[in-house]
C-alpha positions, 0 to 999 in steps of 0.5 A: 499270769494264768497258766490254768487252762480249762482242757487239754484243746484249748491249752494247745490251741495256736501252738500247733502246726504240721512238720513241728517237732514235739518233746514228749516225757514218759516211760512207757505208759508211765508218765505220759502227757495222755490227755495232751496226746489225745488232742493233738490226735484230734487236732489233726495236725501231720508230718510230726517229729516227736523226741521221746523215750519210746511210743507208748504201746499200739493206740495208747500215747504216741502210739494213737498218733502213729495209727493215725499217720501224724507222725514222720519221724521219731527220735528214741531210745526204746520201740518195744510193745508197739508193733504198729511201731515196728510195722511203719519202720521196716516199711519205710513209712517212719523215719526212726532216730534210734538214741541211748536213753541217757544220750536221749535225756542228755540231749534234752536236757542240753537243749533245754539249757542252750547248749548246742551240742556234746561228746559223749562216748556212749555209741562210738563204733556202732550205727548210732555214730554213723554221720556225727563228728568225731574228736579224741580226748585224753586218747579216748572217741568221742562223739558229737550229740546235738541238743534238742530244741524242740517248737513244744513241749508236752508233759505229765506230772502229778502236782502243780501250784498256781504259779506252774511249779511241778512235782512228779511222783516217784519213777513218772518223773522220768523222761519228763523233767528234760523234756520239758525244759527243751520246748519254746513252750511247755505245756503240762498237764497235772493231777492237781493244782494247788494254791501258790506258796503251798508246796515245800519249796525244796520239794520242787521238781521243775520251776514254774518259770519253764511251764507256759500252761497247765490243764487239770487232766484227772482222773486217770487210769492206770494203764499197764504196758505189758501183762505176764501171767502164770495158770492159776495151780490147781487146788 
C-alpha cells in the first residue's frame, strides 16, 4: 500500500467534510501539521471541532482557520498569543472547551486505544468539572473524561519509512503521538521519507500501522510564537 502522497490536497482529498471534528498535534508553532492546515484552509470546508493543545498564534496554524471562521468549536488547553482566539471566545462567536494539558493528551490517547472514557482528579472543584460524572474512590473525587474519537487526524513529524513508521524530533513529539493514534484516518505530513527497513526499529515513535497517508511537507521555516528583546547596551 502506498502512503505517499505528492501534496498536502490530495492527501486530504474525500476525508473533508463540514461540522467533522479534527485532532491536530503541536505546541504552539512547534510541531504543527502547517502544510496540512493550509489546505484544509483552502479547502473551504466550515463549522470544524478541532482538539488540539492550542491554536497556533493570529494567522498561523489553526489560527488561519479562525480568520477564516471555519472553526466552531475548540477543545484545548492553552489560548494564549492568539488574540483573534480570544476576540471570537468572548464574542460568542467560538465555543471553547478549555482541558488540562495532561487531561487533553489523555483523552486522545484514551480514544486512540478505545477506551471510552476515565477518572482523573485533575479539575475537580473548578469549572472544568461543571457537567461531568462524578464518583469517590479510596474517599478521593474523581471526575469523568471522555476520550476523543476524532473523524481525522492530521500531524507533524520529522521522518517517516515508506511503510508510515514516525520519528519525531526532541519537544515536536509533543501533542503529536496522541493525536494521531485518535483519528479513523491519520494523515501526516514529514520532513523526510526514507526506505523500509532503514529506521533503528527501537527508535520508532509511532507505528506505521496508525498512518493511512504522508506528504513530504519541507522545507519549513522556523517560526517563533512569542519574540522578547532587550535594547542593545550602548558601547
Amino acid at each position: 500500500m502506498n502512503k505517499l502522497y505528492p501534496d498536502a490536497a490530495t492527501a486530504l482529498d474525500g476525508l473533508l467534510k463540514d461540522g467533522m471534528l479534527i485532532a491536530a498535534g503541536g505546541f504552539g508553532l512547534c510541531g504543527i501539521p502547517e502544510r496540512l492546515l493550509d489546505a484544509i484552509q483552502a479547502s473551504g470546508v466550515k463549522n470544524l471541532t478541532f482538539a488540539s493543545n492550542n491554536a497556533g498564534i493570529d494567522n498561523e496554524g489553526i489560527g488561519k482557520l479562525l480568520r477564516t471562521k471555519q472553526v466552531a468549536r475548540m477543545i484545548s488547553s492553552y489560548v494564549g498569543e492568539n488574540k483573534e482566539f480570544e476576540r471570537q471566545y468572548l464574542a460568542g462567536e467560538l465555543e471553547v472547551e478549555f482541558c488540562p494539558q495532561g487531561t487533553l493528551a489523555e483523552r486522545m490517547r484514551a480514544g486512540g486505544a478505545g477506551i471510552p472514557g476515565f477518572y482523573t482528579k485533575t479539575g475537580v472543584g473548578t469549572a472544568v468539572a461543571e457537567g461531568k460524572e462524578s464518583k469517590i474512590f479510596d474517599g478521593e473525587e474523581y471526575i469523568l473524561e471522555r476520550g476523543i474519537f476524532a473523524d481525522l487526524a492530521i500531524v507533524k513529524a520529522w521522518r517517516a519509512d515508506e511503510t508510515g513508521n514516525l520519528q519525531f524530533r526532541k519537544t515536536a513529539r509533543n501533542f503529536n503521538l496522541p493525536a494521531a493514534t485518535c483519528g479513523k484516518v491519520c494523515v501526516v505530513e514529514v520532513e523526510e521519507v526514507v526506505p523500509a527497513g532503514s529506521l533503528d526499529p527501537d527508535a520508532i515513535h509511532l507505528p506505521g500501522v496508525y498512518v493511512q497517508r504522508m506528504i513530504v511537507g519541507a522545507p519549513y521555516d522556523k517560526k517563533i510564537e512569542f519574540r522578547t528583546v532587550r535594547e542593545r547596551e550602548a558601547a
